[in-house]
C-alpha positions in Angstrom: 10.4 -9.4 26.4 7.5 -10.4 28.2 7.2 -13.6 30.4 5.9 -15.8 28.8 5.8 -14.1 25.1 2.3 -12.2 24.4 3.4 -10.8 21.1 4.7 -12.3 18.1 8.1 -10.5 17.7 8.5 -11.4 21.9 7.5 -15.1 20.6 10.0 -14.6 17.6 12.9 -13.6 20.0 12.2 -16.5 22.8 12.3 -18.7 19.8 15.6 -17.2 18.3 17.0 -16.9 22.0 16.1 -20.5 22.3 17.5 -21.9 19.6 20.8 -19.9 19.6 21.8 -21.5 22.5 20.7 -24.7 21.8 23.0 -25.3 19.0 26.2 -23.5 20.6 26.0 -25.9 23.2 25.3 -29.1 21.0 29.2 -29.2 20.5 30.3 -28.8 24.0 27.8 -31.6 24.8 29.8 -33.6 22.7 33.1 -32.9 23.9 32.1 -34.0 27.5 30.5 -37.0 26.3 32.8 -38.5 24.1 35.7 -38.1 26.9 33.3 -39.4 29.6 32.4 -42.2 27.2 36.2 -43.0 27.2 36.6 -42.6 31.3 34.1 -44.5 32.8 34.4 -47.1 29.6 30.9 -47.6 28.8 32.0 -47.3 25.3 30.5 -44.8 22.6 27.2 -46.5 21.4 25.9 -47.4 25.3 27.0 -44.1 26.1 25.4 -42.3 23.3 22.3 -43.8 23.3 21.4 -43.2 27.6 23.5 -40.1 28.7 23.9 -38.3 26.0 20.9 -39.2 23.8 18.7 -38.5 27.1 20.9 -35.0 27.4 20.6 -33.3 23.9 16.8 -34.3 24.3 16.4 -32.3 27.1 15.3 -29.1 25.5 12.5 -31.4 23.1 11.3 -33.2 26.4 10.7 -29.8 28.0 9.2 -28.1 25.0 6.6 -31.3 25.0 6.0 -31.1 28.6 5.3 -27.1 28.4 2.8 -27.6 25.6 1.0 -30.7 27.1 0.9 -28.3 30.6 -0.4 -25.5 28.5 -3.2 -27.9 27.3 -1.9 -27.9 23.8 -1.9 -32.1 22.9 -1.0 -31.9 19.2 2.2 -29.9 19.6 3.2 -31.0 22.3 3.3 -34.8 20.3 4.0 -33.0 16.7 7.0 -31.6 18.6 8.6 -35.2 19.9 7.4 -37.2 17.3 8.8 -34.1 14.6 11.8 -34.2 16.4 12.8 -37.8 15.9 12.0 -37.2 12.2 14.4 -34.5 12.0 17.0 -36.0 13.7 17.0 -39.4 11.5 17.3 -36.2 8.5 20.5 -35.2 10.5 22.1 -38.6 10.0 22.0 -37.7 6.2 24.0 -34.8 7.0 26.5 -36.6 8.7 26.8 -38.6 5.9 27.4 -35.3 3.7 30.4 -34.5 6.1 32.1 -37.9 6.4 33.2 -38.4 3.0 35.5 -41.4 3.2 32.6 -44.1 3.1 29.4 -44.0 3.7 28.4 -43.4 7.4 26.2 -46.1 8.1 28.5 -48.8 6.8 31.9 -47.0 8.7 29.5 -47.5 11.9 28.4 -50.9 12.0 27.4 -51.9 15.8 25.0 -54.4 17.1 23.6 -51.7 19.5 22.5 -49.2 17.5 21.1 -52.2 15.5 19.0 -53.0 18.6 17.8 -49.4 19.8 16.6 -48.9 16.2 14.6 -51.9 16.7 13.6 -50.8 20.0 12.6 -47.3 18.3 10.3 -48.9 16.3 8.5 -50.7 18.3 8.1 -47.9 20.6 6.8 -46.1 18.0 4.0 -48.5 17.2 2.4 -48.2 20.5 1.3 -44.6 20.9 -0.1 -45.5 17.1 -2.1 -48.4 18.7 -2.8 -46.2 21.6 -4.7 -43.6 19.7 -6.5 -46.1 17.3 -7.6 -48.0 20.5 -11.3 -47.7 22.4 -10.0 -44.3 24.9 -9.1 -45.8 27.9 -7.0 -44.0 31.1 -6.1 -44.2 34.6 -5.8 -41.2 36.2 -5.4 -39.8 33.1 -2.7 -41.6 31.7 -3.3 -43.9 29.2 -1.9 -47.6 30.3 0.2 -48.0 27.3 2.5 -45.0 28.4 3.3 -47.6 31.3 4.2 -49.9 28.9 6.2 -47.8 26.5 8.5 -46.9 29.6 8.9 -50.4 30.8 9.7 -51.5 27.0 12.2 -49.0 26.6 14.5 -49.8 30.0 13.9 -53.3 28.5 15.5 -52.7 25.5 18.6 -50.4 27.1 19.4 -53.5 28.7 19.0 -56.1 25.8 21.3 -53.2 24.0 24.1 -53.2 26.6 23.6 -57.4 26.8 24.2 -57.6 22.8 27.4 -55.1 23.4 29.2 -56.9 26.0 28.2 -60.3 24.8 26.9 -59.9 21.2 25.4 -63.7 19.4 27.2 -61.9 16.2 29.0 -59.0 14.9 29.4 -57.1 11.7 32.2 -57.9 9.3 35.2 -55.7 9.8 36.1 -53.9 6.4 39.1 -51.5 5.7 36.4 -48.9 6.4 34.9 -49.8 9.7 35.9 -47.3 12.4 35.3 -49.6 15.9 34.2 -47.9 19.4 37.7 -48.1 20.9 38.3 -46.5 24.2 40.6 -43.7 24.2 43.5 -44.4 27.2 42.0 -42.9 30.7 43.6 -40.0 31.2 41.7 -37.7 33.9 41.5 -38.9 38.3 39.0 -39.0 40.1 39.0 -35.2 40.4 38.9 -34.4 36.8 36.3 -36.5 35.9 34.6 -35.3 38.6 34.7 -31.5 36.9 33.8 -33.6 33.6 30.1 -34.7 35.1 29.9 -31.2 36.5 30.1 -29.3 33.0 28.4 -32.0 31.7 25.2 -31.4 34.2 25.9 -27.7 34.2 25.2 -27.3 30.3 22.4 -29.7 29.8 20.9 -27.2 32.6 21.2 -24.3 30.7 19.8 -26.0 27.7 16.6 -27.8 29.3 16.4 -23.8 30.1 16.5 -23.0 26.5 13.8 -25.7 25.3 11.4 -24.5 28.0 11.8 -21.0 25.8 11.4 -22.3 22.6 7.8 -24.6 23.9 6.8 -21.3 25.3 7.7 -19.5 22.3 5.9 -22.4 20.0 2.9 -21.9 22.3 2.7 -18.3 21.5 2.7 -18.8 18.0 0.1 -21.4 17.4 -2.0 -18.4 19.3 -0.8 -15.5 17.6 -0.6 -16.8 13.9 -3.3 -19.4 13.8 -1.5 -21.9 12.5 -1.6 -25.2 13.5 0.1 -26.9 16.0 0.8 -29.7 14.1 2.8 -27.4 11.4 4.4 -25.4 14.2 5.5 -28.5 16.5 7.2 -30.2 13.6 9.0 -27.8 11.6 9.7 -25.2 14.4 10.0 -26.3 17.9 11.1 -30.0 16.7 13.5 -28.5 14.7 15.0 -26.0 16.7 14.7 -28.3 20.2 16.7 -30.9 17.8 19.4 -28.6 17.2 22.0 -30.3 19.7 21.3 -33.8 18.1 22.5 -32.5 14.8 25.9 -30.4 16.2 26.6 -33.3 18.0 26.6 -35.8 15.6 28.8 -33.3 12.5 31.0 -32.7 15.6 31.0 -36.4 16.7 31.8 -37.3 13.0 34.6 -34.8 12.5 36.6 -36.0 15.5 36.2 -39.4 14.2 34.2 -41.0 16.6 31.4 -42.1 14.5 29.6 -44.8 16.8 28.9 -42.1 18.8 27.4 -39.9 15.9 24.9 -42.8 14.8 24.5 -43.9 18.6 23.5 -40.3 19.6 20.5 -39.8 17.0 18.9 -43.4 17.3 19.3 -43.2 21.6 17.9 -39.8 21.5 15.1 -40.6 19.5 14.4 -43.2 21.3 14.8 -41.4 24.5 12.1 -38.8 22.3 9.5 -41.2 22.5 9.2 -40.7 26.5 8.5 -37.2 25.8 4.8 -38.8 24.9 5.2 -40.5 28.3 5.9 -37.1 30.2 2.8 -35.5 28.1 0.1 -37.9 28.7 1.2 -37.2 32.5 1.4 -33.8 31.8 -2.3 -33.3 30.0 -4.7 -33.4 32.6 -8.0 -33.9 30.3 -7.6 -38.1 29.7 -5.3 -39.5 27.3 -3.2 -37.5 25.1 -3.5 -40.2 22.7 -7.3 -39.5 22.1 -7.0 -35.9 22.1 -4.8 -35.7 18.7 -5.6 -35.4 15.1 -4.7 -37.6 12.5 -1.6 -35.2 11.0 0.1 -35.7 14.7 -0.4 -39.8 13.6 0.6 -39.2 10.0 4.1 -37.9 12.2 4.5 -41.3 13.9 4.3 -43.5 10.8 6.7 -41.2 9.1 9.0 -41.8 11.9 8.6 -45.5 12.0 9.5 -45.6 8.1 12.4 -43.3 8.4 13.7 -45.3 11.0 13.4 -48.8 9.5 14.7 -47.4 6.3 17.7 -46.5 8.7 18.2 -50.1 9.8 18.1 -51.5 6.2 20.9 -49.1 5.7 22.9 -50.6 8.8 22.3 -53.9 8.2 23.0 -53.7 3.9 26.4 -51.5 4.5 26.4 -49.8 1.3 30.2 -49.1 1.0 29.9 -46.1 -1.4 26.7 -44.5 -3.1 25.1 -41.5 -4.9 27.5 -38.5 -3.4 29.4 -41.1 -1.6 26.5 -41.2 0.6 23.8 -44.6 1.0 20.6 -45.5 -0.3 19.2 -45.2 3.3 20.4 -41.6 3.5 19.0 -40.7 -0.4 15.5 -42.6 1.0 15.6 -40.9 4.7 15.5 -37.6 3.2 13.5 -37.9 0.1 10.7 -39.4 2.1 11.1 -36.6 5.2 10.8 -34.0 3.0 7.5 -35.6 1.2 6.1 -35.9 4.4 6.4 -32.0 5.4 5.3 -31.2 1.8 2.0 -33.5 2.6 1.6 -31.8 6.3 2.0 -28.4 5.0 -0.6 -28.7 2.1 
């Protein structure tokens, strides 16, 4: 294989290199986490939405940063924003595999209530951004500063409403709580749990700098857009850990950190947009995109507020014993490709 790929079965094999190990370490990911959560007693849904939301997003934020570097604006954007699309999509798969309620009822927590919120909003600024007279200080656009300062905003607000939440959801027969297992490892072994825990997000910030490379190579050797390519192959495949952690989270029952995991990594996503307006060197990365990389963002927006409704209503039991949020989530997703793709 050449480096970087120059032909499209090398781009084909970066790609499927990539993405292999991506998703074999997506469970291990969540092994450490979920015993780290327990040890340093953070609790699941803090936890999952900084550490391991920011972790699993490693091989996205790369991919974006390789594209913007590369001078390639659209898929480096189609390529976060497609990747928090995707990843909402995963919830509804999790929803599949948990099958004695429905997930976002058996989940309930005020945090991932307010990082869905905080989601959203973060959204709506690259949207404003780009729809905006072009503006940029050395070549960053200003409200990249502000998304970044909004979002270590909200991580606070979101560990305030945790420790000392104004309300909390009603406890049902169903509700599985963010309980701390007993601490079980010294200083020593949770020691060794950080250092597997930095050791494989290493190896797979490795892995998403191959699959940007290999989405780069693509747009060039097939023609098509990079749009098309960032959302349904490099978001997709970057994604990957997102959606073995949170079946994994779900089948060893700790399901705040399933939900926790998606919403703090896609909001953690959003940043990508921060690193790739640094990244592009020609003004703001915001000016320099199409309207299908926009039609992304409002997709992503709805997706996620149809999450919240889901959260907040706590549909016991639905369609498939799954909610209306999850039927909605993947019905609209998959209209969306369908509109992007012709």
């Amino acid at each position: 294989m050449t480096i970087p790929p120059q032909s499209l079965p090398d781009a084909l094999l970066w790609f499927g290199f990539g993405a292999l190990a991506i998703a074999l370490l997506g469970a291990k990911l969540t092994r450490l986490a979920d015993r780290l959560a327990d040890e340093t007693g953070l609790g699941e849904a803090v936890f999952g939405a900084v550490l391991l939301g920011a972790t699993t997003s490693l091989p996205g934020s790369v991919a974006s940063l390789t594209a913007a570097l590369a001078g390639h604006p659209e898929l480096a954007v189609s390529n976060a924003v497609g990747g928090i699309a995707a990843q909402t999509v995963f919830l509804v798969v999790a929803d599949l595999v948990y099958r004695r309620a429905n997930l976002e009822h058996a989940a309930a927590s005020v945090p991932n209530l307010s990082n869905g919120a905080l989601l959203c909003a973060l959204l709506a600024l690259p949207l404003m951004a780009a729809l905006a007279p072009e503006m940029a200080l050395w070549g960053v656009h200003p409200a990249s500063g502000v998304m970044l300062a909004m979002y270590l905003v909200g991580l606070r607000l979101a560990t305030q409403a945790r420790d000392a939440p104004a309300w909390q959801p009603v406890r049902t027969g169903e509700t599985r709580e963010d309980v701390p297992a007993r601490k079980g490892a010294d200083r020593g072994g949770v020691g060794r749990l950080w250092l597997g825990f930095a050791l494989t997000a290493a190896v797979v910030a490795i892995a998403g700098w191959m699959v940007g490379e290999a989405g780069i190579a693509l747009v060039r050797l097939t023609g098509l857009s990079e749009t098309l390519v960032g959302s349904l192959f490099t978001a997709v495949a970057t994604s990957l850990p997102e959606l073995v952690t949170t079946v994994a989270a779900v089948r060893q029952g700790a399901l705040t950190l399933a939900v926790s995991g998606i919403i703090g990594g896609n909001t953690f996503d959003v940043l990508f947009l921060v690193l790739a307006d640094g990244a592009y060197r020609e003004g703001s990365i915001y000016h320099a995109i199409g309207p299908a990389p926009l039609f992304l963002i409002s997709l992503a927006i709805l997706l996620t507020a149809i999450l919240l409704l889901g959260l907040i209503q706590r549909q016991r039991h639905g369609w498939g014993n799954i909610g209306f949020e999850s039927v909605a989530v993947l019905g609209f997703y998959l209209a969306g490709l369908a509109i992007l793709t012709w």
